[in-house]
C-alpha positions in Angstrom: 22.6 -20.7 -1.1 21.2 -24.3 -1.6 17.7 -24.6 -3.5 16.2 -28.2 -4.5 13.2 -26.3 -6.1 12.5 -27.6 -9.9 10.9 -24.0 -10.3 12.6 -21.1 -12.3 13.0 -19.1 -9.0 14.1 -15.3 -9.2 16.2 -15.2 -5.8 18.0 -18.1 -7.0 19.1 -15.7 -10.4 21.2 -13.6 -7.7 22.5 -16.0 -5.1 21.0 -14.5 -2.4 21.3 -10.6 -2.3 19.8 -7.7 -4.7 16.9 -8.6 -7.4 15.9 -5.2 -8.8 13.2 -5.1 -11.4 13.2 -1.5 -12.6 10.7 -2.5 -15.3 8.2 -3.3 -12.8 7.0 0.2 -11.8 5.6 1.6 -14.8 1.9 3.1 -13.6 0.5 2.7 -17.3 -1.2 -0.3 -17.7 1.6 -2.1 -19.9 1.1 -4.5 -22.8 -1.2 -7.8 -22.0 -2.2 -6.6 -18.0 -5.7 -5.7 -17.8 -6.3 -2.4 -15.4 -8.6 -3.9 -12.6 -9.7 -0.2 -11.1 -11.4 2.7 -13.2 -10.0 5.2 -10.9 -13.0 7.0 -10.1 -15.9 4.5 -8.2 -15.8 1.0 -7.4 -17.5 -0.6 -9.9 -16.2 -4.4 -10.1 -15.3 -4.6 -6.7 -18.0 -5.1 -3.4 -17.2 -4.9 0.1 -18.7 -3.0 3.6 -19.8 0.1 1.7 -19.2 2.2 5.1 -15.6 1.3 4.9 -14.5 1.9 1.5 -14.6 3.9 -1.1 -12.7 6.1 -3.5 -11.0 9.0 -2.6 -8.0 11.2 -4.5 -8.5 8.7 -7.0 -7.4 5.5 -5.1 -9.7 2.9 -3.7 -9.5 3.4 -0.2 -10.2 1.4 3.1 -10.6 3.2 5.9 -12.1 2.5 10.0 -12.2 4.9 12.9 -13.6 5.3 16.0 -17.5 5.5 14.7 -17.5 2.8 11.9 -14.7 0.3 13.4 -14.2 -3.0 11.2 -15.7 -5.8 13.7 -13.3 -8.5 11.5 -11.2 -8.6 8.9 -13.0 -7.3 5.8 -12.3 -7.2 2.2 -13.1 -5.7 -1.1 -13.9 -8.4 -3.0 -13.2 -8.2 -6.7 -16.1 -9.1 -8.9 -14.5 -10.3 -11.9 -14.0 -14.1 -11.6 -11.1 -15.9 -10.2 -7.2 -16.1 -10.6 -4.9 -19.0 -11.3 -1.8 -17.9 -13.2 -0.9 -14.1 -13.1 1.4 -11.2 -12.5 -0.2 -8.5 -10.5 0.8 -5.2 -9.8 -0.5 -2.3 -7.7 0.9 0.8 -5.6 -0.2 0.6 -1.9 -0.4 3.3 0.4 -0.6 2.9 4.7 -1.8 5.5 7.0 -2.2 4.8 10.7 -5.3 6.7 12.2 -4.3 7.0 16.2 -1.1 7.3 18.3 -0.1 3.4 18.3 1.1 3.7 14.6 -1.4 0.6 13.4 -2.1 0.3 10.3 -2.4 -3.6 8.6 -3.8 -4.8 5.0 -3.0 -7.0 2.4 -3.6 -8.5 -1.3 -5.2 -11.6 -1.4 -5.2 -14.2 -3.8 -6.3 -17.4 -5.0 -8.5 -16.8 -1.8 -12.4 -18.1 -0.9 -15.1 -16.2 0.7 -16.1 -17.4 4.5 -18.6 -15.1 5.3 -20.7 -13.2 2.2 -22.3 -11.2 4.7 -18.7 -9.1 6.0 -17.1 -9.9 2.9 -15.0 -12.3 5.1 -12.3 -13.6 3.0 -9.5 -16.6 3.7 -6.3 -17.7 1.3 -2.9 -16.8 0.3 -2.4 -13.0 0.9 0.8 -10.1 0.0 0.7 -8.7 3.4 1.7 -5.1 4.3 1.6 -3.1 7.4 2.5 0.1 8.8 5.5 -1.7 11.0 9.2 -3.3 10.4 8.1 -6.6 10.5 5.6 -7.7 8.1 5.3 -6.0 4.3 5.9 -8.0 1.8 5.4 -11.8 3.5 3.4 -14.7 2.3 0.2 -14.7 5.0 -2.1 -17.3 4.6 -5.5 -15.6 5.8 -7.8 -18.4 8.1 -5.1 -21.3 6.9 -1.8 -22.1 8.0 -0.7 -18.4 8.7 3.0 -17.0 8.0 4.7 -19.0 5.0 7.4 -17.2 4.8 9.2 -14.4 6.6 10.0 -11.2 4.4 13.3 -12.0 2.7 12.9 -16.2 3.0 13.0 -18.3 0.1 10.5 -21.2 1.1 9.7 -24.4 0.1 6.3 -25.8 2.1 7.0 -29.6 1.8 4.3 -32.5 1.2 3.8 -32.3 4.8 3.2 -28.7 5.8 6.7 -28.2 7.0 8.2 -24.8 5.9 12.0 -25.3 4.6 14.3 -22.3 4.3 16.3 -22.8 1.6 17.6 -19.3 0.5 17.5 -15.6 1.0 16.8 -12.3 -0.3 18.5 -10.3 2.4 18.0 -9.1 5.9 14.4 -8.3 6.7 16.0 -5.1 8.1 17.4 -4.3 4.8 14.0 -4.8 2.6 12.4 -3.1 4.8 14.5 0.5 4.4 13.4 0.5 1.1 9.2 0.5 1.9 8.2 4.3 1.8 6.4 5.0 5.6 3.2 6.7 4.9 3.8 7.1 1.4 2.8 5.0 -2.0 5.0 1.9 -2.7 4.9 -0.4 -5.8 3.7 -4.2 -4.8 3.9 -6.9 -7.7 2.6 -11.0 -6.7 3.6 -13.5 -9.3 1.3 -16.8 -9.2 2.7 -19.4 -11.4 1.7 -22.9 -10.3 2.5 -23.3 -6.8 5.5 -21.4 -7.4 4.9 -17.6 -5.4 6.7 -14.4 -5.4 6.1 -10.9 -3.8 8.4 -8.0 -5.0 8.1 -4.5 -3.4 9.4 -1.4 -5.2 11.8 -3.7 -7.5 12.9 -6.2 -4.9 11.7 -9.8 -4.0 10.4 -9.8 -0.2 9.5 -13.8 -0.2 10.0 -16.7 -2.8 7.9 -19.9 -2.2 6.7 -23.5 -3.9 4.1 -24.8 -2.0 3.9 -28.4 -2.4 1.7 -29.4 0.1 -1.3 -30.1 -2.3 -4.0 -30.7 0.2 -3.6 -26.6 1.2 -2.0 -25.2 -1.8 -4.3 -23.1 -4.0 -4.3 -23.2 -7.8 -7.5 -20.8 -8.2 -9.3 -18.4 -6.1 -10.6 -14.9 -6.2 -8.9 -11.4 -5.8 -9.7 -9.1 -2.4 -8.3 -6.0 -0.5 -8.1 -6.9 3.1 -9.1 -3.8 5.9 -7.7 -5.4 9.0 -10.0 -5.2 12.1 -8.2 -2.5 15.0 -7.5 0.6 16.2 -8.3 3.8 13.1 -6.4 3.2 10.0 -6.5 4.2 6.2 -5.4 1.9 3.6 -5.2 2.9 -0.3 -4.8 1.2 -3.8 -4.3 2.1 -7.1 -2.9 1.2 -11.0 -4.0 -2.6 -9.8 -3.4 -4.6 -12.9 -3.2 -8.0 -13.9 -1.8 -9.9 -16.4 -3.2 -13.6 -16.2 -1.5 -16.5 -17.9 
């Protein structure tokens, strides 16, 4: 595996296999994180009230048949912005009908579009009910995918993405992500330097160097993708900013 990056990159630690993180799936709020969700209401976070709301203890988006999202919407969290962090949450993905949909994701370092829907754009942890998708880089309303699940990825001055390592097969990641069932999701931000990890194991690695694009700052927002009936859930969201 060849990497140019001047970024202390953890796929590069393992030459391009297994990166575990065992320490990573504590549910206690550990030493210097902040717990961004109370557990019981969602005070500190605002979105389409008819959509979400907290249930068996998790925050939870949900659509159906009688209150459909008409976009993309997000719970937008209410207590500032991000630059530097390590966050970490357990997801949860339902699908509501037959076709087995179910799509949401974490952004961050993200702006709001539309105040109105809660319309939200920027760098997001993406996470579906599928094979193909949990665990990329998703830019929402930008430049889209930034890396595949398993890529590392450097986005040069130009906006061209360059594949310079790997974390395994897509395939492989993905046999580890719990169908249906609560899985651990941490998102490192350290200068343009990204990382997504899911239940111990880096899904994408990326620098993004192309500065007129790349986000330093932004806020925090659950996304409830627009679609057939789905449920999405979240809890122990912590953050540890730097």
């Amino acid at each position: 595996m060849k990497t140019t990056s001047t970024f202390p990159r953890l796929g590069a630690l393992i030459l391009g296999a297994l990166l575990t993180v065992p320490a990573l799936f504590a549910a206690d709020v550990e030493p210097g994180f902040t717990s961004l969700f109370n557990g019981t209401d969602l005070t500190g976070w605002e979105g389409e009230p008819t959509l979400w709301s907290v249930q068996d203890g998790a925050i939870t988006g949900k659509t159906s048949k009688e209150h459909p999202a008409k976009s993309n919407t997000f719970l937008i969290w209410k207590g500032g912005t991000v630059g530097d962090f390590e966050l970490r949450c357990s997801f949860k993905l339902v699908p509501g009908s037959a076709d087995g949909f179910a799509n949401s994701g974490v952004q961050y370092r993200s702006k709001i579009f539309d105040p109105s829907y809660w319309v939200v754009g920027g760098y997001q942890a993406d996470m579906e009910a599928g094979p193909t998708y949990t665990g990329i880089l998703y830019e929402e309303r930008g430049r889209g995918i930034l890396a595949q699940r398993g890529q590392m990825v450097d986005i040069e001055p130009d906006g061209k993405l360059r594949v310079i390592g790997t974390m395994g097969e897509s395939a492989e990641i993905q046999a580890l992500i719990k169908k249906e069932d609560w899985n651990d999701y941490v998102i490192i931000a350290r200068g343009n330097h990204l990382t997504h990890i899911i239940n111990g194991r880096v899904t994408v690695d990326v620098t993004d160097d192309q500065a007129s694009k790349a986000a330093k700052t932004g806020i925090l927002a659950l996304q409830l993708h627009a679609g057939p009936p789905m449920m999405v859930q979240f809890k122990d969201i912590r953050i540890k900013q730097y």
